[in-house]
Steps between C-alpha positions, in 0.01 A plus 500: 500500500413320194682754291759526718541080453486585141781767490766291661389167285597777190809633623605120569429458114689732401809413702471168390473599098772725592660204636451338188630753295828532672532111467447519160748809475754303660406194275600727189825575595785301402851582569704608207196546303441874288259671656366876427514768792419847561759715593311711862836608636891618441768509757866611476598139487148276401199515294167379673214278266229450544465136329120433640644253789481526857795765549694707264786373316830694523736522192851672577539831307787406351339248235359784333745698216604852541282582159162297613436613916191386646246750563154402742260369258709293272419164431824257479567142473661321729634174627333360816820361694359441873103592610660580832831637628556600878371817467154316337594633193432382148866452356503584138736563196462728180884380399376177465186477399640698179770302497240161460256705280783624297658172409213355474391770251903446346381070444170533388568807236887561427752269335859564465584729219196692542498910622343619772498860718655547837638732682865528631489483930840526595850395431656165608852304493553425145151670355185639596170388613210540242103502691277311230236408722789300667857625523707354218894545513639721193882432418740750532587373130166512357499872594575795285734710633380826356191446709578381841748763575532769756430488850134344492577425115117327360357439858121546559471462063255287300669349262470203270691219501573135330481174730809332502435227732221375672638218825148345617679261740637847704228684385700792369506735132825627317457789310659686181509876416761482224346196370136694476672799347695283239175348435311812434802634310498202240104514505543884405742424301349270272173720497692777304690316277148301383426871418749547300530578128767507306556827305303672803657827656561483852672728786739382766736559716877462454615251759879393409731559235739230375776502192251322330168727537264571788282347719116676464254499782159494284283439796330210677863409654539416114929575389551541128861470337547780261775448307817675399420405106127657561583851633637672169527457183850622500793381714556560872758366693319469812093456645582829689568711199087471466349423839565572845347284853189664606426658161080479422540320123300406231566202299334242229460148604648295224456121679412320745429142665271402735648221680838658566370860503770613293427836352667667239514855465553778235598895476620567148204337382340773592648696221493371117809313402736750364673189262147455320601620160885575590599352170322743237615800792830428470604290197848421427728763427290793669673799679426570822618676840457317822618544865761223666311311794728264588884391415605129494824323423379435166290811378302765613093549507337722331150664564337568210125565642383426831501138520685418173871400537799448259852365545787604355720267529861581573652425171245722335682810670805556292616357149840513635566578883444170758319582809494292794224710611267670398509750747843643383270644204137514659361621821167421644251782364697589224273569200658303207427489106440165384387277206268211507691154399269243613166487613328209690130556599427120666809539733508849563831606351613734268889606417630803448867615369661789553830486257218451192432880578878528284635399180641094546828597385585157471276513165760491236811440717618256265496790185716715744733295682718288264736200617873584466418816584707734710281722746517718821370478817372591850569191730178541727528159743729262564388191604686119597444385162584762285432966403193612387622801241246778415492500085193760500236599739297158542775285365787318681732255420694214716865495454504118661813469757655247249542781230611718697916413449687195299757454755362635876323272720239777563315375795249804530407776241584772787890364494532658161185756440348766700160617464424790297775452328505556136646227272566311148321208435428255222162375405520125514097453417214622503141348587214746501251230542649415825643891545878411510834642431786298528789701552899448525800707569776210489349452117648878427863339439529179354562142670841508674512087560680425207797667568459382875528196364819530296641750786470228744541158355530189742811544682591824539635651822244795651636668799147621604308631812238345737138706448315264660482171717209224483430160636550348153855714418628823479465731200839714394467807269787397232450834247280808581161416545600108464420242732615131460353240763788331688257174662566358801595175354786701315629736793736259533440459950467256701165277569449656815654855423214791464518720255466817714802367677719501174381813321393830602252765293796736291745261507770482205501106379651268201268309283530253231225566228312174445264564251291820348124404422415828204125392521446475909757776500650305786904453576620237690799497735739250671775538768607118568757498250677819671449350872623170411832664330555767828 
């Protein structure tokens, strides 16, 4: 009986600490506090905790990601949000008790500018959502495209990322991916080029070509510029004559600067510089055959070596012919005899002549060509001014168009002389210094003007005809070849007449000779007096 008395007194005990226990359980509780939970049990819909209270709590399934699914024996923290629904359930929340742990983590450890790891959840209006122990919003702008394409494009990925903006009052994180990358890119970036030395070989890529060189991917996202000027010692016309995009390449670094991470880059350093010592190899008045590389307007370039480079310039072709180009002599990859003229080591120059290969036969021109002196010819071109007559091979002389007649207004050479023609000239001078002939063909009979002059004194009566009308007068051939200058002052019409309207091109008119200037070798002519008397 007594231990009967004494069994029940001990079961009452330990109801009662049991009691207590509870109380004290239920004490320790406090809504939308963190607590820590077993996971006992997992529905299609809810997870069951055990969170060492009364009942189980339930947390719905759907709080958990795809990648991190709860499995019977995990422990998880949650948020407490009711000790008691109608069920008699424990309500809790993994969503949110990351979502307070996770900012609260974001306050007491992150600032803005600062990287930190997440992983991509899903895809929103206008960006994505970014878990980092809370989710943070990611901008569709702060993405990189390359990355968050296709159909689930960078979802269920760790990736880092910078914080843009950190809103305390709404409790919310905007992140960067292009601003991380940029980030890493400058920090790699400066990395190599701290490496750097200059007059160190390095490989890269070819990345772009440009008229002025080509950009050079030498790694660490570092973009070196080499140069048109730095790819050859001889001429190109064009970066793609020597490199091509995609093309493994190794160049010299000749600069670079650390604060704008400039880089320059060099290939024909590579190679000794084939103008050290160009002087003594080819000193003034050497022989030599090259090969044309290139034709300009004013010479053609010559390749004497690889990477050495003459010019001969255009009037260095022929003593005698004018070219207005040289390709109506030279064609590119024509090999070509030439002599060194000038040599310039510093600037990378040297010129080159090709008529110096003959005899000048202008040497002595003055010993064979005497003034006064009659001589034949090969008229050769005919130009506005005046005809270039072939004397020998190599020498011409200009009959100007004044000395071409006495008498004949001859407008152009071509009205009177035909090329290839042969004809009788007079040397007038002769300049070898400068390398000219003057020639004449009027100077082959003597000066007709004086007897002009008596033939027509002032006065006399011309019956002459019209060659040619002006808006100054009208000139009227009065002898053969003979041309007087009837001005429109002394046409003798009226102030408002034209003088297209009163004379026509071949017609027969009467002139009064006014005067006869010998030295201008001018005539002038009046037809008042013989209006005013009709």
């Amino acid at each position: 009986m007594v231990e009967q008395e004494k069994s029940q007194s001990e079961n009452l005990q330990g109801k009662e600490e049991l009691a207590k226990l509870y109380e004290q359980s239920l004490a320790n509780l406090i809504e939308g506090q963190i607590v820590k939970g077993k996971i006992v049990a997992v529905t299609k819909k809810d997870v069951f905790v055990d969170i060492g209270y009364k009942s189980e709590g339930v947390v719905s399934l759907n709080e958990f990601r795809a990648h991190e699914l709860p499995k019977v024996g995990d422990e998880v923290s949650l948020l407490l949000e009711a000790k008691e629904n109608d069920d008699g359930m424990v309500v809790l929340s993994k969503y949110k008790a990351e979502r307070v742990e996770g900012w609260d983590n974001i306050c007491n450890n992150f600032n803005e500018g600062d990287k930190i790891e997440g992983t991509v959840t899903k895809k929103v209006k206008g960006g994505y959502m970014v878990h980092i122990g809370l989710d943070a919003f990611l901008p569709a702008s702060h993405a990189v495209p390359r990355e968050f394409t296709g159909p689930n494009g960078i979802i269920g990925q760790k990736l880092m990322f910078k914080i843009v903006k950190i809103n305390k009052s709404r409790k919310n994180v905007v992140l960067s991916r292009k601003d991380y990358l940029t980030d890493e890119k400058e920090k790699s970036k400066r990395e190599t080029i701290s490496a750097l030395e200059k007059g160190a070989m390095i490989k890269g890529v070819v990345k772009n070509i440009t008229d002025f060189g080509a950009f050079v991917d030498i790694g660490g996202s570092v973009i070196g510029l080499l140069h048109i000027t730095d790819m050859s010692w001889g001429r190109i016309s064009h970066p793609s004559e020597i490199v091509s995009i995609g093309q493994d390449i190794e160049v010299i670094i000749l600069d670079f600067d650390k604060d704008s991470m400039k880089i320059s880059l060099g290939l024909k350093q590579k190679t000794p510089n084939p103008w050290a010592g160009v002087d003594t190899k080819y000193p003034v008045g050497t022989k030599l055959t090259g090969k044309v590389v290139n034709l300009m307007p004013y010479g053609a370039f010559v390749e004497l070596e690889r990477g050495v480079e003459g010019l001969v310039h255009i009037s260095e072709l022929s003593w005698s012919k004018k070219y207005n180009h040289p390709n109506e002599l030279l064609t590119v990859g024509q090999p070509i005899d030439v002599i060194v003229l000038d040599v310039d080591k510093d600037n990378k120059k040297i010129s080159l002549g090709v008529k110096q290969l003959e005899k000048d036969p202008w040497v002595g021109i003055e010993d064979r060509y005497k003034v006064s002196e009659k001589i034949k010819g090969k008229v050769i071109s005919l130009t506005d001014y005046g005809a270039f007559v072939e004397l020998e091979k190599g020498v011409d002389g200009l009959v100007h168009v004044s000395d071409i007649s006495w008498t004949k207004k001859v407008t152009h050479p071509r009205d009177v002389l035909k090329k290839e023609e042969e004809i009788e000239t007079i040397i007038l001078s002769v300049d070898e210094k400068n390398r000219r002939i003057a020639l004449g063909i009027k100077q082959l009979e003597p000066d007709p003007w004086d007897e002009i002059a008596a033939k027509f004194s002032p006065g006399t009566l011309v019956n002459g005809k019209v060659t040619k009308i002006t808006n100054f007068g009208v000139f009227v051939e009065i002898d053969k070849d003979l041309e007087g200058l009837l001005h429109i002052s002394e046409a003798g019409i009226g102030q408002n007449e034209k003088l297209e309207a009163k004379f026509k091109v071949g017609d027969a008119v009467d002139v009064h000779v006014l005067r006869v200037d010998g030295v201008q070798k001018k005539i002038a002519l009046s037809r008042k007096d013989l209006v005013s008397q009709g």
